[in-house]
Phi, psi and omega in degrees: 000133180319188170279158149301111207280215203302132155314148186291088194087186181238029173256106214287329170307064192273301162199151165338078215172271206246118191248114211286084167251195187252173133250136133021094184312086174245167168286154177337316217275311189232075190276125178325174166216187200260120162294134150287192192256141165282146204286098213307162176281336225251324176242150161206174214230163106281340196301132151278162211275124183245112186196178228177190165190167174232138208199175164252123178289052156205145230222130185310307180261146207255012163287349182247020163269115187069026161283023193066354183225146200280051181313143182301129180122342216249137217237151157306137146303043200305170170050034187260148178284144149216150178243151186218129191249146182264182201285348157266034164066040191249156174260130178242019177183157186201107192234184183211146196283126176287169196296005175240025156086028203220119171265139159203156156222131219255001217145147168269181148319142182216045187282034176253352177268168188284162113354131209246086204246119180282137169345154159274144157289135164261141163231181158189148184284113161311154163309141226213087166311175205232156352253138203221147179247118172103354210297120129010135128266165205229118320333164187249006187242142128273120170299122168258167182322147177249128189263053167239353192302283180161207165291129136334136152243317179204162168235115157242134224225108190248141173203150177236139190207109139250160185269142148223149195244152170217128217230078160271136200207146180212137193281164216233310167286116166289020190216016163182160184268180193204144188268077210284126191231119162284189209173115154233141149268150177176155197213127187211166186213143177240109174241166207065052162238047162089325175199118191299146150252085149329137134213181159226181181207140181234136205234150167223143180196112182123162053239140158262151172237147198231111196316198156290169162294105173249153178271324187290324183246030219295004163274346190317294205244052128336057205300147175289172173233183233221131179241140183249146158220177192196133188246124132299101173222117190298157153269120193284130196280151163211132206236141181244006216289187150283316195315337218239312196254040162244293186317337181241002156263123169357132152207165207285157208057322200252106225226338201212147184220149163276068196279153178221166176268105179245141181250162150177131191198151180209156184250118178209171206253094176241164192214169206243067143199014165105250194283160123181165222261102224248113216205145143200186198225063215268135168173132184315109201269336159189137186242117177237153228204103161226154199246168165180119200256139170223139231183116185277099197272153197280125130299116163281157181272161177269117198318160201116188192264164195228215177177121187253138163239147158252140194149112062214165189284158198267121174022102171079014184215152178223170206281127184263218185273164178217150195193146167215162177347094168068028150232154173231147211229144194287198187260171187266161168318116205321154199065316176307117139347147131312094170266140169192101164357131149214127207288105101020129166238226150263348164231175225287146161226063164324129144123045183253093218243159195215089186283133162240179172211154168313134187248016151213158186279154165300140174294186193238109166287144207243212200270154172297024188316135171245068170290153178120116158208181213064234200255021169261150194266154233237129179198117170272134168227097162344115138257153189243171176230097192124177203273140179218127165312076242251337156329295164321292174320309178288347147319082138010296177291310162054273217201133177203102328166114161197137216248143187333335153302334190074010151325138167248142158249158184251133197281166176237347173201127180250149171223127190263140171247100167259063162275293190275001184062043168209149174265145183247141172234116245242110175313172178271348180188168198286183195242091171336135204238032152231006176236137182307146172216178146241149135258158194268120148230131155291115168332117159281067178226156187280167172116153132325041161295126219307165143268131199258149167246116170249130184288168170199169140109169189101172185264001154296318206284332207275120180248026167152177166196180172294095160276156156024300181243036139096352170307150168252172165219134208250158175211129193247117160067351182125338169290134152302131175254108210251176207256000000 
């Protein structure tokens, strides 16, 4: 399942906590769900799915606010705990809801059982010549673990890497024959398992003697030529951290990592009588990469009934409606935990859903002042009804001025008063006082608060201005008041 689409405002800062992330404009009908992992080649689950979201119940449009249902627009919960008790009501599993408020569970803990170690994955490298960065294996996918199993406990991880070489080589001294010792070398890494894995290797060969060098005859003693190899072999490793084994575990999208090779190895030639003349063809000539997982398997549940709680709430929120597929169950009592049966079969049971809500309301915008006109700069002052967030408030981005043409002006500076519950607002320009305008404001309250369209403009809206010698004149209903 996608990111979530647009947020209630634009104001991101939501709740203490609570992280504004968005959903997907959908219809009612195909209201998201919790992805299962797509079913791996190499590993798969049976178990059913027990699983949900926790979300905030508020809603732009208010016939769909604190309806019990996860409607599009409506935001995640992240980090909310839920726990799950079997029917004599002991707790066997404890999760925590993820950034898109989407919680599950697949299976308990199975710690009386032995450890488990699944086949190993093989890849392997073609022969390749050096020196090369980056190379493929074949397959070029390592499957990672499916935690639909159970727990990962460890990756153990074996690789072989031999070098080869093909070395012609000829002595060069005309006086005297020469004792020739060929040498391949060679060195490699493997990344993307989390951590490179390195080694080298060195091959020897000789000494051969190799007549002089005749000119008259310059192939004579041309030695044929000598293939060296050399095995690199790491001592295999097995790794347990969290870090390595989060890293080899499945997750929706990531199913699979691509490890690659980068080499370099050369062959060369020395000799105790001076020159000679040298040549080679160097290359891993074969690599092989085994992955191999151990892993404590999860118990599936066994059909009965089950009992999911959420608790304890996140900040700033009190316990809303709970529902499942084509019901809806009211909120529990002030104190009371969340709760919601759930009969278990063989299939998957989705949509166990846990509504929350703002435990103070958005303030109420009051009326509109405009001072300033002609060649005056233009300053509006906003009053609210209700509690205001005065961070919010003093926010700029906010509030935005759209003028009938569907021009926007953007305010540039907000400032709060809480004597008066009101903000002054200061446009990117001045306003014409004979033409209607809205402003656009997001409610400065902590919460999803809605965004409001408020109407302006005209010579009602004008609560003063500046005369001549710089006085204000407050003006009532269309009257001047002078000072």
């Amino acid at each position: 399942m996608g990111a979530f689409g647009n947020t209630l405002g634009s104001t991101s800062t939501l709740l203490s906590g609570l992280e504004a992330k968005s959903r997907p404009t959908r219809d009612r009908r195909s209201r998201p769900g919790v992805e299962r992992l797509e079913r791996l080649l190499l590993l798969s689950t049976g178990c059913p799915v027990i699983s949900g979201f926790v979300y905030l119940d508020e809603n732009l449009q208010a016939a769909l606010t604190n309806n019990g249902h996860l409607d599009p627009g409506e935001l995640p919960i992240p980090n909310a705990q839920v726990q799950l008790f079997d029917s004599s009501n002991r707790l066997i599993a404890t999760t925590r809801t993820d950034s898109r408020g989407a919680y599950s569970f697949d299976g308990v803990p199975n710690p009386n059982v032995q450890p488990v170690t699944f086949p190993p994955q093989s890849i392997v490298l073609n022969p390749t010549l050096t020196n090369f960065v980056n190379a493929p294996f074949n397959p070029a996918n390592v499957q990672l673990f499916d935690p639909g199993l159970g727990t990962l406990t460890g990756i153990t991880i074996g690789t072989t890497t031999q070098f080869q070489s093909v070395v012609t080589t000829q002595n060069l001294s005309q006086s005297s024959p020469a004792n020739i010792t060929l040498e391949l070398n060679g060195n490699f890494q493997i990344n993307g398992l989390n951590q490179p894995i390195s080694g080298s290797a060195t091959g020897t060969q000789g000494p051969i003697v190799d007549a002089p060098f005749d000119p008259n005859n310059p192939d004579a003693n041309k030695l044929p030529p000598a293939t060296l190899t050399a095995t690199a072999s790491v001592p295999t490793r097995t790794l347990t951290s969290p870090a390595d084994l989060a890293f080899f575990t499945a997750s929706p999208g990531r199913t699979s990592i691509r490890p690659t090779m980068t080499a370099n190895a050369f062959g060369t030639a020395t000799s105790d009588a001076g020159g000679l003349a040298t040549t080679d063809v160097t290359s891993v000539s074969g690599a092989n990469l085994t992955v191999t997982f151990t892993y404590i398997p999860k118990n599936c549940f066994t059909p009965g009934v089950y009992k999911l709680v959420q608790t304890p709430n996140p900040p700033n929120v009190i316990n809303g409606k709970t529902s499942q597929p084509g019901v809806v169950f009211p909120a529990p009592p002030a104190g009371q935990p969340q709760t919601l049966q759930v009969n278990v079969t063989t299939l998957d049971k989705p949509h166990n859903d846990f509504a929350k809500l703002v435990t103070a309301p958005c303030p109420t915008p009051g009326t509109i002042t405009r001072f300033g006109v002609h060649h005056q700069q233009t300053s509006l002052v906003l009053t609210f009804v209700g509690t205001v967030d005065p961070v919010l408030a003093n926010n700029p981005s906010n509030y935005v001025i759209v003028g009938r043409n569907g021009g926007r002006i953007p305010i540039v500076s907000a400032t709060f008063d809480p004597v008066t519950n009101s903000v002054t607002l200061i446009p990117a320009k001045r306003l014409n006082i004979h033409t209607r305008y809205d402003l656009s404001v997001t409610l400065p309250c902590t919460g999803p608060c809605n965004n409001v369209v408020i109407p302006f403009g005209g010579k009602l809206s004008l609560g003063g201005f500046l005369d001549h010698h710089g006085r204000l004149v407050r003006v009532v209903n269309g009257h001047f008041i002078r000072p």
